[in-house]
N, CA, C and O atoms as a MOPAC input file, in Angstrom:
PM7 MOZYME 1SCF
protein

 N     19.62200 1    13.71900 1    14.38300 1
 C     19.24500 1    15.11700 1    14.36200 1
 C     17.98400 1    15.28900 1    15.20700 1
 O     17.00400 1    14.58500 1    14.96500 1
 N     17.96500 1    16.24900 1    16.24600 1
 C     16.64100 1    16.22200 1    16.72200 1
 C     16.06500 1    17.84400 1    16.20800 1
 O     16.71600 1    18.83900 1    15.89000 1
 N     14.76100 1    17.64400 1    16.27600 1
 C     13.70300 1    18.32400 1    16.04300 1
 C     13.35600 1    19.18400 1    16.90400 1
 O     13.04100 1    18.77500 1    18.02100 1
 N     13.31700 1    20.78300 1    16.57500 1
 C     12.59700 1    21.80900 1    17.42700 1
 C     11.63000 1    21.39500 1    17.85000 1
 O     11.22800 1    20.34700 1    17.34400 1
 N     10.85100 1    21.99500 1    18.91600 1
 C     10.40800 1    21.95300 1    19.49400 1
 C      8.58200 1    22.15300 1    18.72100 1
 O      7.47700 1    21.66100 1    18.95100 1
 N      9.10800 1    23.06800 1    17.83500 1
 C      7.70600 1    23.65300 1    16.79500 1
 C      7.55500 1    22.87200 1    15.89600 1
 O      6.41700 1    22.47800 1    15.64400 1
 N      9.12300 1    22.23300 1    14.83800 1
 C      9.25100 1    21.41100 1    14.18000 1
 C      8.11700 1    20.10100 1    14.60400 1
 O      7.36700 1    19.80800 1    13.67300 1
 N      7.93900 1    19.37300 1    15.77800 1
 C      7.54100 1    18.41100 1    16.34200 1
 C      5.92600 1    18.60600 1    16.30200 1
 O      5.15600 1    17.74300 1    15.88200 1
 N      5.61900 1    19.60200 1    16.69700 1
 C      4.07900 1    20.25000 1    16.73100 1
 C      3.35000 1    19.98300 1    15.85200 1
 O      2.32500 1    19.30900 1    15.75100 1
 N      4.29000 1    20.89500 1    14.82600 1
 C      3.60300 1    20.86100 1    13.32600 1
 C      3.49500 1    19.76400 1    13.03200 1
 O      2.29700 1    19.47900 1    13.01600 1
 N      4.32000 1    18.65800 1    12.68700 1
 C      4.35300 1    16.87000 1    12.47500 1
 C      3.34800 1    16.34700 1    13.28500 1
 O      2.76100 1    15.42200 1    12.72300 1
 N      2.95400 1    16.59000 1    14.35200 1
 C      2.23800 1    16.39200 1    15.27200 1
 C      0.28500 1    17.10100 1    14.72600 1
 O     -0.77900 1    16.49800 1    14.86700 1
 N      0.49000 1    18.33600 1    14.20200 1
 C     -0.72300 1    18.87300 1    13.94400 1
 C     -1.37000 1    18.26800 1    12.47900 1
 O     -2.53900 1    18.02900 1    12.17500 1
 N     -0.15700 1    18.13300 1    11.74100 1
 C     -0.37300 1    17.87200 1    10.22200 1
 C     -0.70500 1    16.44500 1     9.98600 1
 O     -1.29100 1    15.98100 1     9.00800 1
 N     -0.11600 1    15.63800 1    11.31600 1
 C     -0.48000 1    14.30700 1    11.64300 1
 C     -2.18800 1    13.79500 1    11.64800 1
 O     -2.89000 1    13.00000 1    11.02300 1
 N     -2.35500 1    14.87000 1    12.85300 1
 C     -3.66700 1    14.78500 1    13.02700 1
 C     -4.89000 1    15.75700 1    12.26900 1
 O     -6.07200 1    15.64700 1    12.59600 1
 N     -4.40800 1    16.74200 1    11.18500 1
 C     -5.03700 1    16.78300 1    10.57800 1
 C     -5.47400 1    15.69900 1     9.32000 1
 O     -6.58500 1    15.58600 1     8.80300 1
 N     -4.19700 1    14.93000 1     9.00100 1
 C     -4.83700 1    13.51200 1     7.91100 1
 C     -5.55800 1    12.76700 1     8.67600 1
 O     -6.61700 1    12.28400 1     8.27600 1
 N     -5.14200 1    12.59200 1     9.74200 1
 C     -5.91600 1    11.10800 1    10.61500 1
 C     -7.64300 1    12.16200 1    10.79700 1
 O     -8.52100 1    11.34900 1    10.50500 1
 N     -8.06500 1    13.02400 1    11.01400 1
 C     -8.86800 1    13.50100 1    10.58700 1
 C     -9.76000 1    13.56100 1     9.85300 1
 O    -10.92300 1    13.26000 1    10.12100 1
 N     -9.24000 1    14.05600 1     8.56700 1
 C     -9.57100 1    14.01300 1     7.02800 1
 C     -9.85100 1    12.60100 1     6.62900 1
 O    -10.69300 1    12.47600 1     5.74000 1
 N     -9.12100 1    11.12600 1     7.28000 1
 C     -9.59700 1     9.96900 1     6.91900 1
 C    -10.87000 1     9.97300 1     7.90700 1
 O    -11.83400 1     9.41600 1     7.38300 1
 N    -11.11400 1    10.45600 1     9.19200 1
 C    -12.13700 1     9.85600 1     9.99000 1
 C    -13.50300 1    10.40300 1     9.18300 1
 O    -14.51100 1     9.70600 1     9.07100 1
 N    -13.32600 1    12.34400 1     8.40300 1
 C    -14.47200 1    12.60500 1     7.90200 1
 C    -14.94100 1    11.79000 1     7.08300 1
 O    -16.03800 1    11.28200 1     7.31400 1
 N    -14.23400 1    11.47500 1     5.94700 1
 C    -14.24000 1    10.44300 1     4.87700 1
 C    -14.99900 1     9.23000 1     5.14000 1
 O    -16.07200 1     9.00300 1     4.58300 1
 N    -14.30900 1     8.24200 1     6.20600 1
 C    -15.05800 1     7.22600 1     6.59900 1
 C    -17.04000 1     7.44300 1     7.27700 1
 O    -18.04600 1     6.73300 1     7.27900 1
 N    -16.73800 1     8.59500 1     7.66900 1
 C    -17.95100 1     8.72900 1     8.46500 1
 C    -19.01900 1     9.58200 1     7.03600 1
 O    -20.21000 1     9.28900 1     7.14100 1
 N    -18.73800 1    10.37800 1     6.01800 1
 C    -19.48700 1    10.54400 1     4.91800 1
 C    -19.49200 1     9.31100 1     3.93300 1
 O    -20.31400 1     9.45700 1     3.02900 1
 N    -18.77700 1     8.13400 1     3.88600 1
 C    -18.96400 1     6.99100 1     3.13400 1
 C    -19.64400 1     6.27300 1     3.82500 1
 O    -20.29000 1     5.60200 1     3.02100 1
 N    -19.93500 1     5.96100 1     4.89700 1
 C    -20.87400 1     5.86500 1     5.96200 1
 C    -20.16700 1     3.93900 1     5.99400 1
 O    -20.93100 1     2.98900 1     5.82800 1
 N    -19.01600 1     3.80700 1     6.17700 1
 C    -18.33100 1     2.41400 1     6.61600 1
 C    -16.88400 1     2.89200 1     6.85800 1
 O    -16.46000 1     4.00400 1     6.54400 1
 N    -16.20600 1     1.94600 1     7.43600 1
 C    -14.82900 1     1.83700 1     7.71600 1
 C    -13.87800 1     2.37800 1     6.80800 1
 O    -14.61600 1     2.17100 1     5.84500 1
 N    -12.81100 1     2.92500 1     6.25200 1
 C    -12.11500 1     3.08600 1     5.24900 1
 C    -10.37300 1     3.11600 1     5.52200 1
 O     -9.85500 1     4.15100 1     5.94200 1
 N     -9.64500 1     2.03000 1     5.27400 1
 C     -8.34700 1     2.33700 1     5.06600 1
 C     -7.27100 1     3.61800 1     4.47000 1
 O     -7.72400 1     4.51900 1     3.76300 1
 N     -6.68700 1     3.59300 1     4.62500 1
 C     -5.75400 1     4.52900 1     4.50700 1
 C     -6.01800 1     4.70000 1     2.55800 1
 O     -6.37400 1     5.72500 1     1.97500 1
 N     -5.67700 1     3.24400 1     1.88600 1
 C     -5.27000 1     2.98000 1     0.54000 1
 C     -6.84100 1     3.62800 1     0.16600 1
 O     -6.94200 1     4.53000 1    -0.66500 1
 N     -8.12100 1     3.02600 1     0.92300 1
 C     -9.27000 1     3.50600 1     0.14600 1
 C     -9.41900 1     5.16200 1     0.43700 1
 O     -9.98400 1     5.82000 1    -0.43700 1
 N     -9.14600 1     5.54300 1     1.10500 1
 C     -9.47600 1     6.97900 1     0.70700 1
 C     -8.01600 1     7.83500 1     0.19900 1
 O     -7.79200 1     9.04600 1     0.20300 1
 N     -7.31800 1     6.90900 1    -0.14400 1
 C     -6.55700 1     7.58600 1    -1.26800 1
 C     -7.17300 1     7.69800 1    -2.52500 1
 O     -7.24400 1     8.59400 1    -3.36600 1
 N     -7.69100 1     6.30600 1    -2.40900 1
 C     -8.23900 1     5.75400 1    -3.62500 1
 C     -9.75500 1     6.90500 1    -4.05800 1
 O    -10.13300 1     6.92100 1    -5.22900 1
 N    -10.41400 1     7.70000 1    -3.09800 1
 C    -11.72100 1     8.40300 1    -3.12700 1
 C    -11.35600 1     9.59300 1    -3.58200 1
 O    -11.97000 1    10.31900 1    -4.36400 1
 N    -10.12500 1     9.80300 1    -2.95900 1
 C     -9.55500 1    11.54200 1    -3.31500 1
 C     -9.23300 1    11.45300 1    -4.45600 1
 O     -9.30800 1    12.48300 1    -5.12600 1
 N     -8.77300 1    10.24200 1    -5.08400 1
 C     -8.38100 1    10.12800 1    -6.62900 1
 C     -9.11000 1    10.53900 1    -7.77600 1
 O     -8.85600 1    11.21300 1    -8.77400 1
 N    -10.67700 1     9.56600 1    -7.06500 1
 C    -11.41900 1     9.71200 1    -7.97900 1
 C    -12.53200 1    11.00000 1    -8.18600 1
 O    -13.18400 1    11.23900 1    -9.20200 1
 N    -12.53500 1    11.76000 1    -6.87100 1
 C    -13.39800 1    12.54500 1    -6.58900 1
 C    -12.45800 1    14.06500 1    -6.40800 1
 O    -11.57900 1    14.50100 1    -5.66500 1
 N    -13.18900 1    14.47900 1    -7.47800 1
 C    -12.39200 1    16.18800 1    -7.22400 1
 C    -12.82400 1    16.87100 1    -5.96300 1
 O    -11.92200 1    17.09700 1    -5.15600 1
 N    -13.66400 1    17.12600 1    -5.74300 1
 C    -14.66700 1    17.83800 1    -4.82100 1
 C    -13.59900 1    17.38100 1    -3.31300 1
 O    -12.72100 1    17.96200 1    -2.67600 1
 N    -14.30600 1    15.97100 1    -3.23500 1
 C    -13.04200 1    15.64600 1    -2.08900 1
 C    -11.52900 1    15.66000 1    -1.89300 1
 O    -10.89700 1    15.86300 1    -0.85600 1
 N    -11.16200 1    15.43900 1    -2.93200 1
 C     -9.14400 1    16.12600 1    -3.47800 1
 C     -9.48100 1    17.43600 1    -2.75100 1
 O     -9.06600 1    17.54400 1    -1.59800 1
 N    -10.38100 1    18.72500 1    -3.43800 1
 C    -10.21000 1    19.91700 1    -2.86700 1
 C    -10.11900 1    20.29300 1    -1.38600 1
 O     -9.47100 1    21.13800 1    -0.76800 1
 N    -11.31600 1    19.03100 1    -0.92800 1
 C    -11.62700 1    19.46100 1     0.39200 1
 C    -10.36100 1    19.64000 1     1.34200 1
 O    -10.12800 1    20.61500 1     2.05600 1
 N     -9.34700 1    18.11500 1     1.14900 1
 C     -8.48500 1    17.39000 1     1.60700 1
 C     -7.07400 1    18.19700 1     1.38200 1
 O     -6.15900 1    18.22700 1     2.20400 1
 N     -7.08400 1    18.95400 1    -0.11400 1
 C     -6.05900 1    20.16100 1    -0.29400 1
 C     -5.99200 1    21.83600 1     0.57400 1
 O     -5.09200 1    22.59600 1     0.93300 1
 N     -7.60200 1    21.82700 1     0.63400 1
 C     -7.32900 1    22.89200 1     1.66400 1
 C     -7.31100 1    22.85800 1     3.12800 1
 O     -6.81600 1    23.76800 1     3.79200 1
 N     -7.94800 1    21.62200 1     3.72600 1
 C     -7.91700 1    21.31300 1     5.14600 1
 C     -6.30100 1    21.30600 1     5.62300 1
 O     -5.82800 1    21.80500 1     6.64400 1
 N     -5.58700 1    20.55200 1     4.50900 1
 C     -3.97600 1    20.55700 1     4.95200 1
 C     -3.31400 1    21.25900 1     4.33800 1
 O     -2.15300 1    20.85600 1     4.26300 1
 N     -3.58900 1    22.51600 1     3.64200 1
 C     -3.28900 1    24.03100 1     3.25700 1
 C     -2.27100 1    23.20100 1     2.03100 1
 O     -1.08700 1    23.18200 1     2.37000 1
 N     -2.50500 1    22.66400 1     0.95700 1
 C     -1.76300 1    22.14300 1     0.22600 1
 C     -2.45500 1    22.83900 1    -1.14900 1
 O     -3.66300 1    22.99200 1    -1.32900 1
 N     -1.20100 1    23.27700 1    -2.20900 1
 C     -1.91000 1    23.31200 1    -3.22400 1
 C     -2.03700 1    22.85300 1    -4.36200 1
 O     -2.54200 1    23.68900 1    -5.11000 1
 N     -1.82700 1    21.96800 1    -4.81300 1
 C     -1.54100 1    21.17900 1    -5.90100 1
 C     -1.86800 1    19.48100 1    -5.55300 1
 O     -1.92900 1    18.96100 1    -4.43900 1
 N     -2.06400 1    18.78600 1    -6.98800 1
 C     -2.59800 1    17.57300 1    -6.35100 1
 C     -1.55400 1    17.04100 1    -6.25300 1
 O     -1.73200 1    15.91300 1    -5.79200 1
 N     -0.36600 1    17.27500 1    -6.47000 1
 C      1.45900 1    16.52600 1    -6.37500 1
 C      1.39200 1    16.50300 1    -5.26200 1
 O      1.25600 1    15.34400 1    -4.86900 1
 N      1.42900 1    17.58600 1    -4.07800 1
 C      1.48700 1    17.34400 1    -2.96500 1
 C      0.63700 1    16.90700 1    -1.90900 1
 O      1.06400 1    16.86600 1    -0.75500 1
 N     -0.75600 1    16.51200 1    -2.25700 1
 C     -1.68900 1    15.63000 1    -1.95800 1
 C     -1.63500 1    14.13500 1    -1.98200 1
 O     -2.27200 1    13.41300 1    -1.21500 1
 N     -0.61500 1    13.62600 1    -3.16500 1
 C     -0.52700 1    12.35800 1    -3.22400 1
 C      0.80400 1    12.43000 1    -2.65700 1
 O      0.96100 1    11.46500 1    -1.90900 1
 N      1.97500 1    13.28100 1    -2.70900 1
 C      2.85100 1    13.10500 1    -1.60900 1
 C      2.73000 1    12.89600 1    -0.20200 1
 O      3.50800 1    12.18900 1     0.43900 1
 N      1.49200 1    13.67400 1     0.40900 1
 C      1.25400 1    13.22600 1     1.46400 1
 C      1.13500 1    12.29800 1     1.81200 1
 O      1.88500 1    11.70200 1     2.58400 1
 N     -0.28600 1    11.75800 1     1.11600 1
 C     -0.40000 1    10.18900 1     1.46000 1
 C      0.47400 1     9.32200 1     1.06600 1
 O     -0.02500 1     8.19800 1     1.01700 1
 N      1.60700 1     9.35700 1     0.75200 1
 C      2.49100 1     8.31900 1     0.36500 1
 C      3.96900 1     8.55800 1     1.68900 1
 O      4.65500 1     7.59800 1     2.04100 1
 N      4.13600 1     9.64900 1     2.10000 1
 C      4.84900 1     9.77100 1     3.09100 1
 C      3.83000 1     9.30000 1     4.53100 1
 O      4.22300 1     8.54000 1     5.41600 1
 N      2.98400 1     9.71000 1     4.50100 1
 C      2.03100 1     9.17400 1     5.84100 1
 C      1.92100 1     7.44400 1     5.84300 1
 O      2.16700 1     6.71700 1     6.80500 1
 N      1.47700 1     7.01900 1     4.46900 1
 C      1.39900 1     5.34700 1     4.65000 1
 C      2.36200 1     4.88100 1     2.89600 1
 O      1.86800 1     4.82200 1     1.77000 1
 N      3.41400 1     4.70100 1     3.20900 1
 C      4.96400 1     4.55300 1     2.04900 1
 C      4.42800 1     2.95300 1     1.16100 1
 O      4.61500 1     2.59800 1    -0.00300 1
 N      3.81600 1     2.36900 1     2.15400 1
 C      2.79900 1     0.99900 1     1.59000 1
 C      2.00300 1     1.39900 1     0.27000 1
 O      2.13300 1     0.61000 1    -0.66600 1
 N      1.38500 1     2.25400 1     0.11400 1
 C      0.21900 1     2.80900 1    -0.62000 1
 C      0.45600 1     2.29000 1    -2.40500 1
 O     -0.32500 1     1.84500 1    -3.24600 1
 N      1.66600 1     2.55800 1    -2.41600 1
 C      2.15300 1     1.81600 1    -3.64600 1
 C      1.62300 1     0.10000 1    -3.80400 1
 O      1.20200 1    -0.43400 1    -4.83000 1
 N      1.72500 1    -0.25200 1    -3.03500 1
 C      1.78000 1    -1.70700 1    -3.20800 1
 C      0.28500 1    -2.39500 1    -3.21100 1
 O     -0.05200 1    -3.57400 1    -3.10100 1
 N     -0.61400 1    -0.96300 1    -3.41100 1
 C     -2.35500 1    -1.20700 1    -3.24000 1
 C     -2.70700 1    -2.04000 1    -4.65600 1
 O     -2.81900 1    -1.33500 1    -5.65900 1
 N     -2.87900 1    -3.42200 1    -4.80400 1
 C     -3.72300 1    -3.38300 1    -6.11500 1
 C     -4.76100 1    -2.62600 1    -6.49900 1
 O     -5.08800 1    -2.12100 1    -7.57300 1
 N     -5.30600 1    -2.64800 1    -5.20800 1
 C     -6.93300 1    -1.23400 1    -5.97300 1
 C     -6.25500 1    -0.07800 1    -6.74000 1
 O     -6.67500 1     0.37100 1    -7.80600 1
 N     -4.91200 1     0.45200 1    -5.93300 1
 C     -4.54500 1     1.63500 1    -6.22600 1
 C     -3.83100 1     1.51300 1    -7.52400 1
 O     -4.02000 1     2.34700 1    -8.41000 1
 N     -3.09500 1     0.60500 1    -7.66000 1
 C     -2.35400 1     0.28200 1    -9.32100 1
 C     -3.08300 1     0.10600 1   -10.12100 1
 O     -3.13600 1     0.78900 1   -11.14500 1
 N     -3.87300 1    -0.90700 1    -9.84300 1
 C     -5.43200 1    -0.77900 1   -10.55500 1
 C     -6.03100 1     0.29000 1   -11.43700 1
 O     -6.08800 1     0.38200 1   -12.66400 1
 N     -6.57100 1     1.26800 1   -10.22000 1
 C     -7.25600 1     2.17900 1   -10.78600 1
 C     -6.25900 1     3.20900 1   -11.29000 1
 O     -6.75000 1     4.19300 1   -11.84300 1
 N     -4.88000 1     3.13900 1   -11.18200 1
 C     -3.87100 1     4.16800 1   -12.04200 1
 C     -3.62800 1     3.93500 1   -13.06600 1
 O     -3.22300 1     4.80400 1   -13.83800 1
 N     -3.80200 1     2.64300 1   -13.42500 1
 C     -3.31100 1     2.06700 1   -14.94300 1
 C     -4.58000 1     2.17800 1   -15.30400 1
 O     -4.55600 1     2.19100 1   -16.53500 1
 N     -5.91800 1     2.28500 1   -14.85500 1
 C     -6.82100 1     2.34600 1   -15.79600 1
 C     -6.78400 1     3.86200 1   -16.05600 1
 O     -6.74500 1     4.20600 1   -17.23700 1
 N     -6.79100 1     4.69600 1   -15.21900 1
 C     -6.77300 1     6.38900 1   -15.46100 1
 C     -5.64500 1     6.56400 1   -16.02000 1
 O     -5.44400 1     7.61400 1   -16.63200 1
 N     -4.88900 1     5.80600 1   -15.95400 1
 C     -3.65400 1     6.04400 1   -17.38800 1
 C     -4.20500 1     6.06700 1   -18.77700 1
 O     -4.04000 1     6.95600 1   -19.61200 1
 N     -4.66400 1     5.31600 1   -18.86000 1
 C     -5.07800 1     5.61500 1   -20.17900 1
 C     -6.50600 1     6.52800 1   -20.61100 1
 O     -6.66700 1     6.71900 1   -21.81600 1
 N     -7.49000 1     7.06500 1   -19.69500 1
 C     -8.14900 1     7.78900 1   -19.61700 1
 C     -7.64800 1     9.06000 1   -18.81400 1
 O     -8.50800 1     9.93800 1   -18.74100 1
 N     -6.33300 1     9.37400 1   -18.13900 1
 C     -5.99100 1    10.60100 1   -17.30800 1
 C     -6.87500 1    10.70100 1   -16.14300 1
 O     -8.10000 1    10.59100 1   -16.19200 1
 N     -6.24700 1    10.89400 1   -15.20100 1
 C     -6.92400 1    11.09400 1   -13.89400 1
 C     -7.61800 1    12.63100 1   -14.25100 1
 O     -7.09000 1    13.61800 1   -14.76300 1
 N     -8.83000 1    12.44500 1   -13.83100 1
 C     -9.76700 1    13.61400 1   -13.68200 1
 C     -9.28400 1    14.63700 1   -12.69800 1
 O     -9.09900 1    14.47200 1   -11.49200 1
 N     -9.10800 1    15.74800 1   -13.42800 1
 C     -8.50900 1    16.86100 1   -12.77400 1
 C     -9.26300 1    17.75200 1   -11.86800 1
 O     -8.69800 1    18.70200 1   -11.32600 1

């Protein structure tokens, strides 16, 4: 199946708005940051979830962690990230 022409853009814009949103991230944590760790920041940090929900016009945190899991499908397989889900499992991720 190929892709409009706009279709492509948008994939293309929404692309580079995450690759973005990781460079701010890395550059306010003031070191390098993987894909898994600033999943891992948006998790823990509301303020930054918000930032990251409205930069990519998203509204809900379902489709925030959908993102990052369609952008890098690996993300699952983060021990940090299982880690820190099974511990906020039993305390609930901070909303």
């Amino acid at each position: 199946m190929m892709l409009s022409e706009s279709s492509e853009t948008e994939i293309q814009e929404t692309s580079h708005l995450f690759l973005s949103f990781c460079t701010f991230t890395s550059l306010t944590q003031g070191k390098k940051l993987n894909t898994a760790n600033v999943f891992l920041l948006i998790l823990k940090n509301k303020n930054l979830r918000n930032i990251f929900k409205r930069r990519m016009e998203i509204d809900n945190d379902f489709e925030a962690v959908s993102m990052f899991l369609k952008f890098d499908p690996a993300l699952y397989k983060s021990k940090y990230i299982m880690k820190y889900l099974n511990k906020a499992g039993e305390n609930k991720i901070k909303s």
